[in-house]
N, C-alpha and C positions, 0 to 999 in steps of 0.2 A: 172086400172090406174097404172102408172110405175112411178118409182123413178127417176127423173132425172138427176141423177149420178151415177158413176159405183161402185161397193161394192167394189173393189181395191181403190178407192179414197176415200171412208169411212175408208178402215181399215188403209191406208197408206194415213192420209191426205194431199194432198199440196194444192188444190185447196180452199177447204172450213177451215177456222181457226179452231181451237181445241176447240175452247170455243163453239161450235155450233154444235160438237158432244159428245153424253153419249154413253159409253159402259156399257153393265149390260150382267155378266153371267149368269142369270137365269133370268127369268120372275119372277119377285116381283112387284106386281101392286102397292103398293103405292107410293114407289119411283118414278116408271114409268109416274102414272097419275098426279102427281108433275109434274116430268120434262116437261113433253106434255103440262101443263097446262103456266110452265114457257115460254116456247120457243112457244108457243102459244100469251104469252101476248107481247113479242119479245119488250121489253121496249126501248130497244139500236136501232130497226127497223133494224135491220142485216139480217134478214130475215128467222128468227126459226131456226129451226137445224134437226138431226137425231139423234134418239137411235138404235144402233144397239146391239140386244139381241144375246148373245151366246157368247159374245167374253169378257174375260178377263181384267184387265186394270190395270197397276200397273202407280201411278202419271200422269194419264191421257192419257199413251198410251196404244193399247194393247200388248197382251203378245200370242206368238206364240210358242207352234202351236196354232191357235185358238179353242177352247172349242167345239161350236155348239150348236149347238139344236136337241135332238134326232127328228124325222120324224114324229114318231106318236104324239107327244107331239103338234105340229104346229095346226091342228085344234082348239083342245081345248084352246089353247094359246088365235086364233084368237077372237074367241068366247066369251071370259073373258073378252077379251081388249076391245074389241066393247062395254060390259057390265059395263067396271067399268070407261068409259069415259065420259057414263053418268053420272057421280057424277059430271062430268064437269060442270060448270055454269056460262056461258047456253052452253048451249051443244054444243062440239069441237068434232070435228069426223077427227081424223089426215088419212094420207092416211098409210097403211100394207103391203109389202112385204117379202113374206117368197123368199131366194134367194140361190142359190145353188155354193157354195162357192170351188174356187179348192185352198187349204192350199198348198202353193211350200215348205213350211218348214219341211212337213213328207209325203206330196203326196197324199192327203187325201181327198176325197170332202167330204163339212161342208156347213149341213144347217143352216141359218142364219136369224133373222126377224129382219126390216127393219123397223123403225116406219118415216115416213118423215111429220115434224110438222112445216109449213109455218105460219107466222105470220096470226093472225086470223081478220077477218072482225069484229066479234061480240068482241073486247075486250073490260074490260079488263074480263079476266076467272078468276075464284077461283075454289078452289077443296077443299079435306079433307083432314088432314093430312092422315087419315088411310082409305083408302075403305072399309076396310073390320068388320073394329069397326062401331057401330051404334053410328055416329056423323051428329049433327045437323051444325054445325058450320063449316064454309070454309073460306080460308084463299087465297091470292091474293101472286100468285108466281112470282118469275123473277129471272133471271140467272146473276150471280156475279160470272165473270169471269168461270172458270169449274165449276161451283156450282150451284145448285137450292137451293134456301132461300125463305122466309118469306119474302114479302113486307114490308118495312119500312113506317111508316105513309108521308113520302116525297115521296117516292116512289111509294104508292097508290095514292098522287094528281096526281105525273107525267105519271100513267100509265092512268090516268083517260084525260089527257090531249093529251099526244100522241096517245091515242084512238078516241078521236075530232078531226084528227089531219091527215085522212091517206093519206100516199106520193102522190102525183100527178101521178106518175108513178104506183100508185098500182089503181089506181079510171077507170072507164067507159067510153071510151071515145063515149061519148055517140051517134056521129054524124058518126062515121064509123060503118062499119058492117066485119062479118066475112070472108065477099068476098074480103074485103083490104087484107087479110091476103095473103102473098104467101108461099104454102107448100111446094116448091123446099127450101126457105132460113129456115123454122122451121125443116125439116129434116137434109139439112147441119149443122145446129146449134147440132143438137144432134150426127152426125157423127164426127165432128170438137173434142166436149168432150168426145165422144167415152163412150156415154150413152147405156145402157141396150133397151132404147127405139127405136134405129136406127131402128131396122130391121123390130122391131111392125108399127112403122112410115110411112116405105114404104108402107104398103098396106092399111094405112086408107086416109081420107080425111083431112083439113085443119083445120077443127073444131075438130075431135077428138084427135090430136094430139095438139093444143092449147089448150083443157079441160086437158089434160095429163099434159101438162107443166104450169098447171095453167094458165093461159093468157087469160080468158075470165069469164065474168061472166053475172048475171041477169037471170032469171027465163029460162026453159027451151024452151019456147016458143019465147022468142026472148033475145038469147045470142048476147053479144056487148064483144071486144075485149077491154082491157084495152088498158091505154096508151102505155104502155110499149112496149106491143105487136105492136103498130102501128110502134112506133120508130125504132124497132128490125127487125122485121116481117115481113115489109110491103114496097115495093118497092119502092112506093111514100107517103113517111109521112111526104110532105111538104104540100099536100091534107087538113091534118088536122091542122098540125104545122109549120107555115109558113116560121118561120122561123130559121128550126132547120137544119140548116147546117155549115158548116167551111167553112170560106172565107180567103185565101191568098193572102194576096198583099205584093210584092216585090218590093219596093222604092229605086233602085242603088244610087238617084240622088235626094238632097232634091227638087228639081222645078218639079218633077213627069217625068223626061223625063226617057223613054224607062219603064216605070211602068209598071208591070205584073200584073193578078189575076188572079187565079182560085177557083172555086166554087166548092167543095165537097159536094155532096147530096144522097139520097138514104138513106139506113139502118145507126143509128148511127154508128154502130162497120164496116161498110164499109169507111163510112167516115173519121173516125178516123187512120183506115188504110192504107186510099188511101195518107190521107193527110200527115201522118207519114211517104209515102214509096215520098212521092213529095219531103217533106222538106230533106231528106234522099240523094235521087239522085240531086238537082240541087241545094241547101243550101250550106247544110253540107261539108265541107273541110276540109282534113288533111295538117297535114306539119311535115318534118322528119329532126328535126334539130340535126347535127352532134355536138358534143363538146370535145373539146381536152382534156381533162379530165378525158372524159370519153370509153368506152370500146364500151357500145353499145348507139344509135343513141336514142335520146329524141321525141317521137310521140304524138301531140299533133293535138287536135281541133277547131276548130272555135267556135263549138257547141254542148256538149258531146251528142249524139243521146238518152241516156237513159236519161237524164236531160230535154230534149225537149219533148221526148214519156209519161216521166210521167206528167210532168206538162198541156201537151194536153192533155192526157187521164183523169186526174184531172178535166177538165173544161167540157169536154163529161159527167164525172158522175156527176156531183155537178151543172151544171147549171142547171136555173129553164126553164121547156121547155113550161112555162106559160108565158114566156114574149116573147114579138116579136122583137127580137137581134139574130141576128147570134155568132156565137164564131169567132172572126176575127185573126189572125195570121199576124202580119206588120214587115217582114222584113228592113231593114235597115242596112250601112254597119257598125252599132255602136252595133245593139241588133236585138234578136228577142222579140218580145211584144207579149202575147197569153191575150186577152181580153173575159171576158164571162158575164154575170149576171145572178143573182149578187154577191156580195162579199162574201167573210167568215162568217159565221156563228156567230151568237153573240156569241155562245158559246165559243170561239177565243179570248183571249181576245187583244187588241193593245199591250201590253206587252209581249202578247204572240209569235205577229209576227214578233216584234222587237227582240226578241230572237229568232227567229225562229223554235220557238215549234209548229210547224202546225197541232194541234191530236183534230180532231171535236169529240164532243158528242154526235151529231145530225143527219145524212144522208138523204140529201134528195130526193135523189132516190135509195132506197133500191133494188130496183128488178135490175136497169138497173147496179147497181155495180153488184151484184151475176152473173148475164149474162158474165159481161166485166171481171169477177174475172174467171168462167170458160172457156173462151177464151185467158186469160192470157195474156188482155190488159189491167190490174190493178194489180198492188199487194195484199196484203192482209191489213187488216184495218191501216188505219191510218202509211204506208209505204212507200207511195206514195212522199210526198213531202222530208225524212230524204232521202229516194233513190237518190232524183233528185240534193238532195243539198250536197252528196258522191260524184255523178258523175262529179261534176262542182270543187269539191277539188281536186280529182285526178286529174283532166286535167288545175290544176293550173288556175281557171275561179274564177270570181268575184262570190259570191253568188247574187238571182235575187232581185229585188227589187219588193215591192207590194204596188199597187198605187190604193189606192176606196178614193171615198166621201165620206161626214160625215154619208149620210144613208147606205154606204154598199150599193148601189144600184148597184155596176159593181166592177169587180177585172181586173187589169192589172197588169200579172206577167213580168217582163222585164229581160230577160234573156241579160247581157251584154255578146257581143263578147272576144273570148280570143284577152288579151293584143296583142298577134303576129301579129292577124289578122287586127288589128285595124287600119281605118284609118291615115294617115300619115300625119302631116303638116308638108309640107316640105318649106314651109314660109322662107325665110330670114329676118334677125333683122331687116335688112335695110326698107323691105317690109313692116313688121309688122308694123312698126314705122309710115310708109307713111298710111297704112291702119288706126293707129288710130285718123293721123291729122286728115284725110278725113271725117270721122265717129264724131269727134267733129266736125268740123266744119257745117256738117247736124245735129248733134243732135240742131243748137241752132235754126233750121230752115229750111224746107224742100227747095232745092235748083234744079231750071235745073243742065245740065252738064256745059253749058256754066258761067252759073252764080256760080257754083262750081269751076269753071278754074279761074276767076277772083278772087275770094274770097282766093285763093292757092295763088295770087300774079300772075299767066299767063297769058300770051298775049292771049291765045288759048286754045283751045284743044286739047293735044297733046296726043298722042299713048297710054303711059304709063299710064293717067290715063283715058283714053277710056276703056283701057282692065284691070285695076283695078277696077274701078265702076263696070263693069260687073261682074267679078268674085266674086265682095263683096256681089253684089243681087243674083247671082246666089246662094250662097252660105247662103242667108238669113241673110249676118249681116248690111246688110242695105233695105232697101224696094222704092216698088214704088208706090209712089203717083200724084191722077190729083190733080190741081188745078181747083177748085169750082168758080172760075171767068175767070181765064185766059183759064182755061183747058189744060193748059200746063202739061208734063210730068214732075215729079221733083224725087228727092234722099230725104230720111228722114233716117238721125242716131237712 
């Protein structure tokens, strides 16, 4: 079984956060079976981490050249570890690789072991402070920020809670099988990261490459693909989730005329793609406005494209793929609106999004972010939304606005159009003025047009307001109603 990440993105992290790797230059089991035990009980649900033994670390990064591991030393390593993980409880068995490392800093290849510790099924775990002391007594670990600590008596309810508690993306999906899986997208998925396990991958089948990547579980006789795996993995995971896909609809014209949609489906991280490279080519518009003033030419958007990429790919990780809602996308020439359910995390609090401090406590799909974080369609924790609301200051854009009901049952982010772009009332006073006699005079009572002309004081129906009444409904600020007796058509202000 293979690590799935490259030992360059261990030792130079950009993909996986720093808080979710330990380095240790020697093999010291007690620390080690700590950390294992922490990043095991994965309290944050980030999704464990790595120790990587042999390598140095001063304030969290390492230090090069890197150290190693002498060669002969790697069995017996192996052997210890295996040994002193049983003190785990109940018993945590992380996956081991010893990795052969080429250092560019003196030219050097350096062996390296690899511990990779995925958030554990059986939590919460405790261990000893010492394996090697004869201790009856364990203690319940988690990781605070770089750090392995001692669970806090708050921190033992929540890990006892979030253990009742596992992500929907991490669960069985019990109604698929292993044959949903397609092994052409779980090998491109590891070529894509430029994983160690590409080349192992080509020559197995779809199941041993999904037990490699974690993505399956249930007794050996009948293995079931989790969810995650279907979403990722699986060509058609509308089969299972009906409806997990992004719908775009393009409204020019509030009365729906010339209305567009398209339907993205397939793989999340396809989708997300597809619908990103859509809004991209037919949305998205620049404008290059010259100013006397100035020297060089002011380039501005309608829609900063990072502001739009993160807050879609926001709604890809954090929707619940338990409810039957699509993530909808409703263009308009005022906004774009990216809808998902449900909303924000309690852990959020209303003050928090009125200042717009958007940093959850909570994730609710751990695996399907780690996925979207190594294809580097996410940022890294809690990045996401401070990115999206940079890119909307620099391009001089309103920040979005966030629209749920009182359960949080659904999030609508409303990304408003740059000022330039925006619709234009090019209305005259005079107009305006005729439009709001018109508008009272229906507000006191729904009227035909004819009996609308009369009530103006005209003989008739004349031109001008033939083609004002239309343009006020077309435009929605008057409406149409039948009459319940006559069944005549009328105007209501």
């Amino acid at each position: 079984m293979g690590i799935p990440v490259t030992i360059e993105e261990l030792i130079s992290p950009q993909i996986l956060e720093s808080t979710r790797i330990e380095y240790k230059r020697d093999f010291n089991p007690s620390p080690i079976i700590r950390t294992i035990c922490a990043f095991a009980n994965d309290i944050d649900n980030v999704g464990g981490g790595y120790i990587v033994i042999g390598v140095e670390e001063q304030n969290g990064s390492p230090l090069f050249p890197i150290a190693g591991v002498a060669k002969a030393s790697i069995d017996g390593t192996l052997k210890k570890l295996r040994e002193y993980c049983h003190f785990i409880e109940p018993l945590y068995e992380p996956v081991v690789e010893p990795i052969l490392y080429h250092d560019r800093t003196d030219g050097a290849d350096k062996y390296l072991i690899v511990i990779w510790v995925s958030g554990g099924y059986g939590r919460p775990y405790r261990a000893p402070k010492e394996v090697t002391a004869n201790q009856s007594y364990k203690y319940y670990y988690v990781r605070k920020f770089s750090s392995t600590v001692i669970a806090s008596r708050d921190e033992e309810k929540e890990l006892f809670y979030v253990s009742s508690n596992i992500p929907f993306d991490d669960r069985e999906c019990i109604t698929a099988s292993i044959a949903d899986l397609d092994v052409g997208l779980l090998r491109n998925h590891l070529k894509e990261i430029g994983s160690d396990l590409y080349q192992y991958a080509l020559q197995q089948d779809a199941l041993t490459i999904a037990e490699d990547m974690k993505l399956v579980s249930g007794p050996a006789e009948n293995r079931k693909p989790l969810n995650v795996a279907i979403l990722m993995f699986s060509e058609r995971p509308e089969n299972y989730f009906r409806y997990a896909r992004i719908e775009v609809v393009d409204i020019p014209d509030p009365t729906g005329t010339d209305m567009t949609e398209k339907v993205f489906t397939g793989p999340i991280q396809r989708q997300l793609r597809d619908a990103l490279s859509y809004l991209k080519n037919y949305v998205l518009e620049e404008a290059v406005i010259k100013e006397d003033d100035k020297a060089e030419a002011v380039r501005i958007v309608n829609y900063p494209f990072a502001a739009v990429e993160e807050i879609l790919a926001n709604a890809v990780y954090h929707r619940s793929y338990q409810i039957n809602e699509p993530i909808t996308v409703r263009i308009t020439p005022a906004s774009i609106e990216i809808t998902s359910f449900p909303g924000f995390d309690r852990s959020i609090t209303d003050e928090d999004i009125a200042a717009y401090e958007i940093r959850a406590h909570a994730y609710r799909n751990r695996r399907i972010g780690d996925f979207l974080k190594e294809l580097r369609l996410i940022e890294g924790r809690n990045t996401g939304f401070p990115n999206a609301f940079r890119a909307l200051r620099e391009n001089g854009s309103a920040l979005p606005r966030f629209v749920m009901d009182e359960g949080r049952d659904y999030l609508s982010v409303i990304i408003p159009v740059h000022p330039y772009f925006a619709p234009k009332d090019e209305t005259s006073p005079k107009q305006k003025a005729y439009e709001t006699e018109i508008k009272s005079v229906l507000a006191e009572k729904p009227l035909t047009l004819t009996e609308l002309a009369l009530t103006l004081g005209y003989k008739g129906i004349s031109k001008r307001l033939s083609d004002t009444v239309k343009a006020m409904e077309k435009a929605r600020k008057i409406t149409l109603v039948v009459d319940e007796t006559t069944h005549a058509v009328k105007y209501r202000g």
